[in-house]
N, C-alpha and C positions, 0 to 999 in steps of 0.2 A: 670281459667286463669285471671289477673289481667287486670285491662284495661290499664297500662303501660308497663306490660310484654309483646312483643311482638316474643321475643326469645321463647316462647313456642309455637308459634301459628306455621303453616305448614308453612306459608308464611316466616316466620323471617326464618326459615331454607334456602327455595331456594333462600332468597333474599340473605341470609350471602353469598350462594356456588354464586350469581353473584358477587357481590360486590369486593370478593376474586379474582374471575378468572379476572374482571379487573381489580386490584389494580398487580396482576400478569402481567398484559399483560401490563400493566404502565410500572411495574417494569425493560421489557424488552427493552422499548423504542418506544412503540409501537404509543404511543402519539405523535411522530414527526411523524410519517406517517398517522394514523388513528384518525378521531375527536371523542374520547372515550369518551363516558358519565360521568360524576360528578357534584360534587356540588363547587360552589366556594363560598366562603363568604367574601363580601366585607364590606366597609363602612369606611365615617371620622375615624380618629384618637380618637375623642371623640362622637362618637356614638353607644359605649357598645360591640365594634365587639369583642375585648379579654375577656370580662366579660361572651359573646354566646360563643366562643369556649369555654370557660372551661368551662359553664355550657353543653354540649353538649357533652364533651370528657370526664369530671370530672378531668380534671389537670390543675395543675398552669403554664399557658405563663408568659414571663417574661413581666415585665408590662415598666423597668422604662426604660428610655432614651437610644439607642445606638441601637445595632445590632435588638434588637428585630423585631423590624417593617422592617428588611431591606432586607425579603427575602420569599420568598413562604411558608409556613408549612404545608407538608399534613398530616393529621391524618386518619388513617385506622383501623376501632373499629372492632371489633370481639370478640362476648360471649359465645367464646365457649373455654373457660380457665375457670376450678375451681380457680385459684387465678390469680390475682392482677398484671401485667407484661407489660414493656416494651420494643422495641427494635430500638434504636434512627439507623437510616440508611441515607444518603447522596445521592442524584439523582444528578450527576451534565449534564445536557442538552446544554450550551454553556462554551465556553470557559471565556476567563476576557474581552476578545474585545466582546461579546454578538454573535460571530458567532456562529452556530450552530454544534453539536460535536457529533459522535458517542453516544447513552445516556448510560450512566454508574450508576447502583444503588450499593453502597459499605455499607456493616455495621462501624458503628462508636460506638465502646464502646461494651463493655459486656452488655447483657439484666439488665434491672432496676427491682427492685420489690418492691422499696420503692418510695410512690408518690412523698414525696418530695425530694428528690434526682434531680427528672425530672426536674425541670425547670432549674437548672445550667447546667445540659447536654443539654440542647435544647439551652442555651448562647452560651455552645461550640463549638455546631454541627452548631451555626450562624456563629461564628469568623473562623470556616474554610472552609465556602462554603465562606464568604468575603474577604476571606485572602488564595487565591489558589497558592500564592508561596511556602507556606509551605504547610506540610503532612500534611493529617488530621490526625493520632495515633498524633502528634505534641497537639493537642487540648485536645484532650481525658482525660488530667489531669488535664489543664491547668486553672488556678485560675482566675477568670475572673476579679473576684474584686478586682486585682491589675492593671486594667489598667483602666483610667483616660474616661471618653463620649468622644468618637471620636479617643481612642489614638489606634495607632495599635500594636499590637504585636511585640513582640522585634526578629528580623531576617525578618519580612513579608518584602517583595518590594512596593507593595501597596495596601491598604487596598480601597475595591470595596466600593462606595458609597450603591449601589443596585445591587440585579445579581437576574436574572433568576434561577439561581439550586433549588435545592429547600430539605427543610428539612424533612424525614420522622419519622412520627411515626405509630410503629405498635404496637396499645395498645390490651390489651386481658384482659378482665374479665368478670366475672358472670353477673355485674350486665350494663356490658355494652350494650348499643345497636348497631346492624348491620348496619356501618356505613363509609361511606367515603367520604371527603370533603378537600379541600385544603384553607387554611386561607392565603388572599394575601394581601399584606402590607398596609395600611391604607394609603385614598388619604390625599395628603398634598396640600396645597394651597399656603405656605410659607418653607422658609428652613432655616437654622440657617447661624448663620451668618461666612462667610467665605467657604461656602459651595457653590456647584456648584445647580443657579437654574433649570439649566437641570433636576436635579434630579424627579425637578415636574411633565415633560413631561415624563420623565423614568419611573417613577410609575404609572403614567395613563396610557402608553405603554401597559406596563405589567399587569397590571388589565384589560386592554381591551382585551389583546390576549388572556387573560386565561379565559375569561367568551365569546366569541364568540361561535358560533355553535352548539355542543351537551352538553352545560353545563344547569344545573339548578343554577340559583342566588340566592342567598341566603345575603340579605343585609339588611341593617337599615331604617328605614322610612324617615331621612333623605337624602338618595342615590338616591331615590324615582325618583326623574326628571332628574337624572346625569349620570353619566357611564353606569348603567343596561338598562337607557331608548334608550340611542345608540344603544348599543348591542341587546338588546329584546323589540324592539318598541311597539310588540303587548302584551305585558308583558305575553306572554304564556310562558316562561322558567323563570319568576320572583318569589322569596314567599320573600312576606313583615315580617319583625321580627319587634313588638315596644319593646323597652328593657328595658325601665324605667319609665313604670307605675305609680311609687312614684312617681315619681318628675311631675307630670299633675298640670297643677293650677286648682284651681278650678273653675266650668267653664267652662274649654277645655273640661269635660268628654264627653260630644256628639260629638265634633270634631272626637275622638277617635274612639268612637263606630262607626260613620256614614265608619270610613275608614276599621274598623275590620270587620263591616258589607257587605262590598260591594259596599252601596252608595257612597262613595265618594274614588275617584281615584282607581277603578276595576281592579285588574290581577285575570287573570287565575285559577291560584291556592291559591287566596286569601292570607289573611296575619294571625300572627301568635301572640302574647304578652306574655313576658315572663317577670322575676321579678329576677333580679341578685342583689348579694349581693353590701351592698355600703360601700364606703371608710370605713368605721368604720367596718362593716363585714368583709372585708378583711381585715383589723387590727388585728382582732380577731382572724384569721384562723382558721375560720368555716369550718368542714369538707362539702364535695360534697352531701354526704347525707342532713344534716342541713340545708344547700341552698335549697335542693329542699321542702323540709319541709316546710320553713319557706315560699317559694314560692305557694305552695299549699294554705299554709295559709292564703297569700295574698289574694289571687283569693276567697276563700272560703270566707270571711268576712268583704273585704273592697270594697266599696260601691264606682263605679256602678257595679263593677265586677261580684259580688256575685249574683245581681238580673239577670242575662244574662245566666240562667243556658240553653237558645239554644247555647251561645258562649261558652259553658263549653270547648268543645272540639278544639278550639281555643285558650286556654288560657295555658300554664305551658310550660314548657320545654321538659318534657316528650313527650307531644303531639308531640311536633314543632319535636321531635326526630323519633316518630313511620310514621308522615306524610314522611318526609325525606325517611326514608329508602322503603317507599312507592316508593314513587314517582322516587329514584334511583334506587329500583330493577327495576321500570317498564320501567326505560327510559334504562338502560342497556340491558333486556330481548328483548326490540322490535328492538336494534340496532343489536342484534348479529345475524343475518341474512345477513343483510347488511355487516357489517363487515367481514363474513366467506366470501363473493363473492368478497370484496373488496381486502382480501390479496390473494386470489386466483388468482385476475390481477396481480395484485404488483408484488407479485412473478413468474407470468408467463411473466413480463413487465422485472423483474431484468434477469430472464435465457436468457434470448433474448438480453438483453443488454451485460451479458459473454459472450453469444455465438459468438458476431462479435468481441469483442477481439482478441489477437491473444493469442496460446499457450503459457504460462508460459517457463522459461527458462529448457534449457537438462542439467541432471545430468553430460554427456560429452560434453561441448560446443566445445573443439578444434574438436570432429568427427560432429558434428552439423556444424558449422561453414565449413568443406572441402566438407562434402554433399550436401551445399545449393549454394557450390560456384561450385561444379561438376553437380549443377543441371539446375546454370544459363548457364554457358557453353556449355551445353550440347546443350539447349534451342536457343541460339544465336547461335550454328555449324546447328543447323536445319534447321533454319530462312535462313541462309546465302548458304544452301545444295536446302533449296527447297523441303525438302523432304517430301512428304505424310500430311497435315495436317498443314506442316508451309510455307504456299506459301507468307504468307503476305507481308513477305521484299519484295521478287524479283516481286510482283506482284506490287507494289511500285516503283519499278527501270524500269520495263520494258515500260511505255511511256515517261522516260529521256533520254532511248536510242533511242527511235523512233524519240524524236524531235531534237536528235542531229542527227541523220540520214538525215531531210528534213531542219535541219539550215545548214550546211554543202552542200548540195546539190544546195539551193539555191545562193552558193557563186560562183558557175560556171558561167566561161565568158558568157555573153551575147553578142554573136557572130552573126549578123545581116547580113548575103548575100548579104546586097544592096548596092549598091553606098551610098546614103546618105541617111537620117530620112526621105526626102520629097518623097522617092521611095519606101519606106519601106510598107511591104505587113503583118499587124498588125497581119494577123490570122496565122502567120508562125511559126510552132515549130518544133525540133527537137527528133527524137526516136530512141534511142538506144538501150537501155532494159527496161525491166520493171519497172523499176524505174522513168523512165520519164512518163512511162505511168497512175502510181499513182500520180506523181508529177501534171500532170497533169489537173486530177481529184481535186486536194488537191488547183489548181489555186496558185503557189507558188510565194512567195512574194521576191521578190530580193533583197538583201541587196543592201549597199549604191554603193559597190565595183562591183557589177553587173552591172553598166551601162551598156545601147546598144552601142556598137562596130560594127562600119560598116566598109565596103571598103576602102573607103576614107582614114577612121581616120587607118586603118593597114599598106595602104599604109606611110599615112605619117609618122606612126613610124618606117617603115625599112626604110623610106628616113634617119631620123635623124637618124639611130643605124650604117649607113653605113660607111665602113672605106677603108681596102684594100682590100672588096673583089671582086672574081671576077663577071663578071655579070651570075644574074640567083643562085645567092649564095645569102640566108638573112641571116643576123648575126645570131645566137645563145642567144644572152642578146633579140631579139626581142620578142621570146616565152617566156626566163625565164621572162621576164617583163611583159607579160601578164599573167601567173602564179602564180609570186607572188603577185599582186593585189587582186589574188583568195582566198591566204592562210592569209590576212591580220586581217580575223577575226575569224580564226579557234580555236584561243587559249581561245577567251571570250567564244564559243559554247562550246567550250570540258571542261572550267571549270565550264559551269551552266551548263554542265549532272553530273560532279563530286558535284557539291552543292546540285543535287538533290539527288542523293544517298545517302552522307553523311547526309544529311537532316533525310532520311527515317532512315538511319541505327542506326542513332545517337537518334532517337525518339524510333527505336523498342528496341535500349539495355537500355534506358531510365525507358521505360515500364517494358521488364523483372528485371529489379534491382529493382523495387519497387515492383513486386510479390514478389521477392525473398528474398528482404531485407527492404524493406519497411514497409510493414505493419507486418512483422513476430517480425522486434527487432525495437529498439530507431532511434531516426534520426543520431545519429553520425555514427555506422554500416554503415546505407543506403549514408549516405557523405562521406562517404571515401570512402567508394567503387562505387560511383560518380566517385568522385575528379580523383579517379587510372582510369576508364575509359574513364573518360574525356581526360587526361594525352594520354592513348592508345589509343585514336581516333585520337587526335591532332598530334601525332607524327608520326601516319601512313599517315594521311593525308597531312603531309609536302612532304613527302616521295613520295604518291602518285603526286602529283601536281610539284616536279622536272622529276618524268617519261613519266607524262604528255608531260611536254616542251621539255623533252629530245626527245620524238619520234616526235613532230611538227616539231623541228631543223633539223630532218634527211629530212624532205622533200626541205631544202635548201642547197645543188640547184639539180633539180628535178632528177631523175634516178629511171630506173626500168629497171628488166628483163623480164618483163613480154610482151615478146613481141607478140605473139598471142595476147591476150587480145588489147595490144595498137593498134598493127595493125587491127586488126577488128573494134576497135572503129572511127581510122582515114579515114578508107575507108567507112564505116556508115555516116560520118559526112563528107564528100569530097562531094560523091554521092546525097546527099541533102542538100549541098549548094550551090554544082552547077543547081542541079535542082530548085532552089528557083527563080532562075531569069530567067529560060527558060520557055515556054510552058508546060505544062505537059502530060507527055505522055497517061495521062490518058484521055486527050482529044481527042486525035487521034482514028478513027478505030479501036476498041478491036480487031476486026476480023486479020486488018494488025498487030497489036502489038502479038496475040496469033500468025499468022505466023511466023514472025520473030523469036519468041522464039524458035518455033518448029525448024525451019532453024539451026536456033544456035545448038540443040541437036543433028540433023542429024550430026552435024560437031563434036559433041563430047563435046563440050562449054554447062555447064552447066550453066543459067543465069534468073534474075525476072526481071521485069518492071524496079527495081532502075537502075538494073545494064547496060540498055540501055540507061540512060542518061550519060554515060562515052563517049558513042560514039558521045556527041557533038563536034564539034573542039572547039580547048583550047581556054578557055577565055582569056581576055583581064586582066583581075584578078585572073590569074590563081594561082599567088605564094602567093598574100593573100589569098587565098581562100585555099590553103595549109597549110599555116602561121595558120589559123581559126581551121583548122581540128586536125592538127597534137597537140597546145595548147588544143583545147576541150579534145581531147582523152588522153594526158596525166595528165590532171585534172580527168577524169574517172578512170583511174589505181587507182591516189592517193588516191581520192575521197573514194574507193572501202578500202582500205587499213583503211586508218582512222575510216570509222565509225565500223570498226572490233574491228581495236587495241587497242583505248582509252575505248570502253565498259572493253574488256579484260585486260587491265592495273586498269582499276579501281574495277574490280571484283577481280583480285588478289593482286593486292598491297594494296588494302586498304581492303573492308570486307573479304576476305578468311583470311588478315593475321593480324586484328584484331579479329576474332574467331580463330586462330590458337596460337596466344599468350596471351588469357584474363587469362587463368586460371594460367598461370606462372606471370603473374601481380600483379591479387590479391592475391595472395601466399604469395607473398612475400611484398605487399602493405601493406598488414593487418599485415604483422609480425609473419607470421604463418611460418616461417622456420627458426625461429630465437629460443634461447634455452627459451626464455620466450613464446615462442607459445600458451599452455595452458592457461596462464596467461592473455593473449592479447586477445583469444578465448572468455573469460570468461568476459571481458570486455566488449568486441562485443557484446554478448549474453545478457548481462542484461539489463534486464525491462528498458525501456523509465521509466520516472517520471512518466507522466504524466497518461501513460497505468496503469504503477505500482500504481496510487493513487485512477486510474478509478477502479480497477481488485479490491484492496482492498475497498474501498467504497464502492463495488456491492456483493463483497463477505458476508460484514459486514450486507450489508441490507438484503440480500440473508439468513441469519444465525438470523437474529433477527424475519424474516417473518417466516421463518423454525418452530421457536421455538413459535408466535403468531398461528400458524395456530397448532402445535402441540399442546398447551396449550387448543385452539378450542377443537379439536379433542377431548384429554381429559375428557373436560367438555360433550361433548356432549354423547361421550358413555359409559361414568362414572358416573356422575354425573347429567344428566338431569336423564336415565333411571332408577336411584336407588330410586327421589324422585317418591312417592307413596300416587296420588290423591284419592279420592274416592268422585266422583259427585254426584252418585246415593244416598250416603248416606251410602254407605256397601263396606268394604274395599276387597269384593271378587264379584266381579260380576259374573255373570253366562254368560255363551259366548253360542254366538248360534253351533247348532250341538254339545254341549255337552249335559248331564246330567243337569238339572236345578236345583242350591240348594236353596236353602230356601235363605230366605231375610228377613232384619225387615226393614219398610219405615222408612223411616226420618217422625219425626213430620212437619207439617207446621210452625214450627216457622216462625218468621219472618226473610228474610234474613240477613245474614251478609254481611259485606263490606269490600272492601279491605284497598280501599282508603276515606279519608274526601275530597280530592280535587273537584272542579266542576267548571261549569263554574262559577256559583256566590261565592263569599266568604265566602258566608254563611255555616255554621259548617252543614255538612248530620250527618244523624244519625250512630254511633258506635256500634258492636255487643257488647252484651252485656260478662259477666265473662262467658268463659266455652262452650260459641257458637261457634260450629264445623263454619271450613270456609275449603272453597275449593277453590284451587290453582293448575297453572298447569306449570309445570316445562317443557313446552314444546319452541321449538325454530320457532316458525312460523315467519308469517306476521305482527301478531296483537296481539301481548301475551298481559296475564294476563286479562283476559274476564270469567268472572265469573257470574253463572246464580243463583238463589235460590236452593237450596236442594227442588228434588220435592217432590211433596205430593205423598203419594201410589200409585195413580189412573195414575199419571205422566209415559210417558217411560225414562227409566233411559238411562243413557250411559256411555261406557266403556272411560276408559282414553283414549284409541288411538281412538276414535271419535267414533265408531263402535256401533251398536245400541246391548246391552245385552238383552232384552227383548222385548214383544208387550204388550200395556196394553192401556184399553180405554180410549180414548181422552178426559181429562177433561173437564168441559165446563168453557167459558170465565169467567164466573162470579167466579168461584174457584183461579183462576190465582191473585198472588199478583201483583198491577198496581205500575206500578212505575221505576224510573231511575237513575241511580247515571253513573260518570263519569270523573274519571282523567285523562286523555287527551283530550276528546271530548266529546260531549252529545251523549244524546241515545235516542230519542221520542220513546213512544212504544204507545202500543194498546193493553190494555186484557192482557199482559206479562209484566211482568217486565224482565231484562235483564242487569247485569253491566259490562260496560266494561271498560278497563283501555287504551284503546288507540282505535283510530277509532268510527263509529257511529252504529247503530243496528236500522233497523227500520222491526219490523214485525207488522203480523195484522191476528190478529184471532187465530194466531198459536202457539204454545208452542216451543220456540225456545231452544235448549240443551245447553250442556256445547260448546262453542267454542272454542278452544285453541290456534287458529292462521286462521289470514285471515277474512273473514266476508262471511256470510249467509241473503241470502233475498229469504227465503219462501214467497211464496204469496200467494199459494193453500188456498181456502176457505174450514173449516172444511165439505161444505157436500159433496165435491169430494174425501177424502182420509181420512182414523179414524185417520190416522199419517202418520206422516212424519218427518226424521230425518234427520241433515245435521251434520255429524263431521270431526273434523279434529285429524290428529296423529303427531308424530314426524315429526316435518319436510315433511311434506306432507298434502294433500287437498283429500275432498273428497265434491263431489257433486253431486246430485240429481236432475234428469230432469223427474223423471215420470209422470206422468198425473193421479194418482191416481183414480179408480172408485170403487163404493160403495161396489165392488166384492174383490179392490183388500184393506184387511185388513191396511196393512203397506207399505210402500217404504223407504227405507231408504239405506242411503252409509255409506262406512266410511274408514277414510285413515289410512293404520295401519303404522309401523313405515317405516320411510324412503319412503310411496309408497303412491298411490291415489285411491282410490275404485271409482265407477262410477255406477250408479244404472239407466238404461233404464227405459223398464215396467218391471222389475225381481222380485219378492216378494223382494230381499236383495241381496248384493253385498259387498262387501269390498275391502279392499288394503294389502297386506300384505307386508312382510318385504321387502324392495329395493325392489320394483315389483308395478305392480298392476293388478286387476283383473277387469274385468267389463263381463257382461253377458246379453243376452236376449233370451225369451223363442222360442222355435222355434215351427213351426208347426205340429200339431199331435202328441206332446209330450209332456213334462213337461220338462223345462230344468233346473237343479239340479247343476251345475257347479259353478254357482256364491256360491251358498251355500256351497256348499265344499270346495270350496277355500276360501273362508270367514272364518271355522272355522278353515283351518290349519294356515291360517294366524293369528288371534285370538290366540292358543293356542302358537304360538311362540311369539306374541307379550307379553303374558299374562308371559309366561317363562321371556321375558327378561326381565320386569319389577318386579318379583319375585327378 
């Protein structure tokens, strides 16, 4: 194998199957949601950045003035075409305002197969991602080199200075490398004249978003302290390109070296020098092979170049190309971990955002529409019924009735027994029924009309009411005028018990119409069928509030037949007002007062304590103290009446017969009994906007995570399990509990490397032509960790982490020492170990293939001859034994999908979605771990077959 071929090596294979699955998962839009790994290549307008794409991609960008520079390019290489092919395609990601837009990738043009063709289709594929009033097929023919620097198209509305979309290519040939990178338009410092200087901030914009997060940089040496150094401070996601070598004075050549080396201005992943053709070469139109030729050449024979053969692997394009897809397989591999957990929220964050939604529209909305208005009905006749389950209204109503009950009550004359206030015996109240007796309780507060009325003040109003009658006769207007004083504020109390219900009721069909119609359809639905019950609140309520007044007017001027009742209350209220200003009999001898009664019985006279204060002789106040009794008691009648009626006026003239007429309201409200009813239904019924933009939005994202997590899927049980490692050196390991077949070791060569990257810039050494490497197509924690092929003596291990064999522990000194490192360092001890992401620190110990995740054995070789720690598909396996000089081996290992776990058990493993762990039990030998290790193994073994 060549040392720029890297399409033959195992690793070019799983790097192309990542590269693809995200250039796929690009494709679906997956980059406005997920920080997807790539490369960005930035740099000035004159810092060779078009001269590195084509030397990278092998095609001609357009170089001269206009659209070229005015839009994103991505290029997505793949060498797995026997010929020559491309396929120009469209991403557009925002709108022309730069808002952000469902992502849409379209083909543009019939595939290419001729190179030069490309670069006027890449002109076109710019004029119509800058020019989105028209179609793109519109561009597809269209002659570029009739229109003028700056002029726009004949039909465009306006031609975009810059836009976010972005243009694709998807090249394919033999001689390409596995690769993917987006070319973002060169900073500008100045703009032409007439042009908008925003444009500058525009471009720096858009160069900054696109290289934030999980990108690798890929820029000029002059970009060095500018836009990369914001975005990637600690220049760990940076690789330095110098691009024109030629043009060094002489002089500067150590300036150069010191930075290719490392010394001066350090990233990460060091920097790179490559040798592009110049003006005159491109005059020429030297083919992409020629370039590189002539490039080699360079480097081979001009002087400092040529003496630096440690920067060999530093220097050409090629290189700068095999490090790339390095370093993008690995930063792809170690993301998609992360990335499956990530849309697995997404998407369980979108289903949860439909779910509160409301349902999408009914195929019949005018039967949708009569069922939701038969179901609010229903719901408000229940409310207003009281029945089982909907007590809430009248439980609402019911202390509006009680306070009109004790406002009412408290408007009763205050009818005082005494002569005057100065006689007045403060602790004196009056009992008639139980009602006075909570009144009581309750300390009732009088309204203004309740003033105390005494003697005096009764007399003097039958003096003034007096006309022709005769003596011992009081007018009639004397009671009705202390009566009506009573009823002066009954109409404010009986209308705030009516505000209070209507309050409630008007809140509970409130409620119900927005279950009903509120959150199900749009706002106009739910307002009009407001509006109509508003309407039917307001005009039962008119309604209610003249029956109101109509039954208050009946109590003027006063009358009842309820003459029981009245007369019981007048002789109740006689009998202890006359007792108010006498002695009480309860003073007197019990003994004489129980005679007396007894006496009374003998005689047939059934009579209490009260009704012995009759037998005082007639006061002096006799006919006001009548005038007091017979006014109290007929306020009692009333009283009684009132707080009955007005509850029962306002229970059926307003809520019984606004639930008795809602459904014939909005019937006919909504226009559902009209010959357009369907129509009007269908109106009702459709999506709010706003729902409708949310449903689609969520649907849309819902269908693009579908199809991200699908693409996943995919990859993981197609494509990871087909690629086919061999660690040990032998592409059939032997599994334990089987038949053991023969094996030839691996030499000790020296090992191979995945990556040049390290933390210094300086160039590690490259396998040589033809040196097996081993790679692991697995989706862990920490991919792309790669150990030496061991020596014979070594125990080997199975791709799914699992130990294949037991074989003596080499000693330290056999162990190749040393460390290589593309993402982090790796200090060892007696081991060497490379790994592409994360750190590895063992000591003493032969540490295996790790495929994901990290291992820190620590056991000293004379507690254990070995010890293994592997990992599998998507799974960990880990080792805690304590190994003693009895017990040979311990080792785990996670087979696909699972985790093995090894106690004190000779051996353990994980097998498929499962895992196994085991320890020996007492008095016997326990064999379980082993047996389940090998069925697991042989299906593992199957499904990498």
């Amino acid at each position: 194998m060549s040392q720029t071929d890297i399409s033959s090596s195992n690793f070019a294979a799983w790097s192309r199957q990542l590269i693809t699955l995200i250039t796929r998962l690009r494709a679906l839009g997956a980059q406005a949601d997920f920080d997807l790994p790539r490369i960005a290549v930035i740099g000035n307008q004159s810092a060779g950045k078009s001269s590195l794409v084509e030397a990278i991609s092998g095609i001609s960008v357009p170089r001269a003035h206009g659209t070229c520079t005015r839009c994103p390019m991505e290029c997505r290489l793949q060498s797995n075409s026997p010929v020559w092919k491309c396929q120009v395609r469209l991403r557009r990601e925002t709108d022309e305002t730069g808002q952000r837009v469902p992502v849409t990738e379209e083909q543009f043009g019939e595939p290419i197969y001729i190179k030069s063709q490309l670069e006027e289709m890449i002109r076109r594929a710019q004029l119509a991602i800058l020019n989105p009033s028209l179609p793109a097929k519109f561009f597809e023919s269209f002659d570029t080199k009739s229109l003028s620097p700056g002029q726009k198209p004949p039909g465009s509305e306006k031609q975009l200075a810059f836009s976010n979309n972005v243009v694709c290519l998807d090249l394919y040939g033999p001689d390409l490398p596995d690769l993917s990178f987006i070319d973002l338009p060169g900073i500008i410092s100045t703009v032409e004249k007439g042009e908008d200087k925003q444009n500058i901030t525009a471009v720096r914009n858009m160069v900054q978003d696109h290289i934030k997060g999980n990108t690798l940089i890929l820029l000029t040496i002059t970009m060095r302290a500018h836009l990369a150094q914001i975005a990637d401070p600690s220049g760990s996601r940076t690789i330095g390109v110098l691009t024109k070598p030629d043009l060094i004075q002489e002089g500067e050549e150590d300036t150069w070296l010191n930075i290719l080396e490392g010394a001066s201005h350090p990233l990460k992943h060091g920097y790179f020098i490559t040798k592009h053709p110049s003006p005159k070469e491109l005059d020429e139109q030297i083919t992409h092979e020629e370039a590189r030729e002539r490039e080699a050449e360079f480097f081979d024979t001009r002087v400092p170049w040529s003496n630096k053969s440690e920067l060999r692997m530093r220097m050409g394009t090629p290189n700068l190309t095999r490090e790339l897809s390095n370093l993008l397989g690995g930063l792809i591999n170690d993301s998609l971990p992360g990335l499956r957990a990530n849309a697995d929220d997404s998407l369980s964050a979108v289903q949860k955002a439909l779910a509160t939604l409301p349902p999408p529209p009914s195929d019949n909305p005018m039967l949708e529409l009569l069922g939701m208005i038969k179901s609010l009905v229903s719901e408000v006749d229940a409310l207003v019924r009281g029945t089982e389950g909907s007590e809430r209204l009248l439980q609402q109503c019911r202390p509006a009735h009680q306070q009109l009950k004790y406002d009412i009550l408290g408007t009763a004359p205050n009818f005082r027994p005494f002569r005057t206030a100065a006689v007045d015996k403060q602790d004196f109240t009056v009992e008639v029924d139980e009602d006075d007796a909570v009144d009581k309780s309750r300390k009732r507060k009088r309204t203004g009309s309740a003033a105390p009325i005494y003697l005096e003040d009764v007399r003097a109003h039958i003096q003034s009411s007096l006309t022709r009658q005769l003596p011992f006769n009081v007018p009639f207007s004397v009671k009705v005028g202390f009566i009506e004083r009573c009823f002066s504020e009954w109409e404010k109390f009986c209308v705030q018990c009516f505000d209070a219900v209507h309050c409630a009721t008007t809140s509970e069909l409130g409620r119900l119409a927005r279950a009903h119609f509120g959150g199900a359809r749009g706002a106009t639905l739910l307002a009009d069928v407001r509006i109509h019950c508003d309407d039917l609140v307001k005009r039962h309520r008119e309604e209610t509030l003249k029956f109101i007044r109509f039954v208050l007017e009946l109590e003027d001027p006063p009358f009842t037949v309820n003459d029981h009742y009245f007369s019981a209350c007048r002789d109740k209220y006689l009998a202890q007002y006359k007792a108010a200003g006498k002695p009480p009999l309860g003073d007197a001898d019990k003994t004489l007062v129980q005679n007396a009664l007894s006496s009374l019985a003998l005689l047939g006279i059934t009579a209490n304590v009260n009704d012995l204060a009759k037998l005082h002789k007639e006061d002096q106040y006799e006919e006001e103290l009548i005038v007091m009794a017979e006014t109290a008691a007929y306020f009692r009648v009333a009283y009684k009446r009132v707080i009955d009626n007005i509850p029962r006026i306002i229970d059926h003239g307003f809520m019984r017969a606004v639930a008795r007429d809602l459904h014939g309201v909005l019937v006919t409200g909504l226009g559902l009994s009209t010959e357009k009813a369907t129509e009007q239904a269908a109106f009702y019924l459709a999506e709010d906007m706003q729902v409708r933009a949310d449903r689609k939005s969520l649907q849309q994202r819902k269908e693009k995570l579908d199809a991200v997590l699908r693409e996943l899927s995919r990859f993981q049980h197609t494509v990871a399990p087909s690629a086919k490692i061999d660690l040990a050196g032998s592409e059939d390991t032997p599994i334990q509990g089987e038949e053991e077949e023969s094996t030839t070791a691996s030499s000790a060569s020296p090992p191979p490397v995945v990556s040049a990257s390290s933390a210094a810039p300086t160039s590690p050494p490259r396998p040589a032509s033809g040196s097996a490497q081993q790679f692991s197509p697995l989706l862990g924690t920490r991919p792309f960790m790669a150990r030496p092929i061991p020596a014979a003596s070594e125990p080997s291990t199975s791709v799914l982490g699992t130990p294949s064999r037991e074989q003596p522990q080499p000693s330290a000194a056999s162990l190749y020492t040393g460390a290589f490192s593309g993402f982090g360092q790796a200090p060892t001890k007696s081991v060497f170990d490379f790994r592409a992401s994360g750190n590895a620190s063992e000591s003493n110990l032969p540490f295996p293939f790790t495929t994901s995740g990290s291992a820190s054995p620590s056991m000293s070789a004379a507690k254990a001859a070995s010890r293994v720690t592997g990992f599998g598909l998507f799974g960990q396996a880990a080792s805690s034994s304590e190994g003693a000089p009895t017990t040979p081996a311990s080792a785990s290992g996670g087979g696909l999908f699972g985790t093995g776990s090894a106690a004190t058990t000779p051996t353990s493993g994980g097998g498929l979605f499962g895992s196994v762990g085991s320890a020996p039990t007492a008095g016997g030998t326990q064999r379980t771990g082993q047996v389940e290790e090998s069925k697991s193994q042989k299906m593992a073994k199957k499904q990498l077959r």
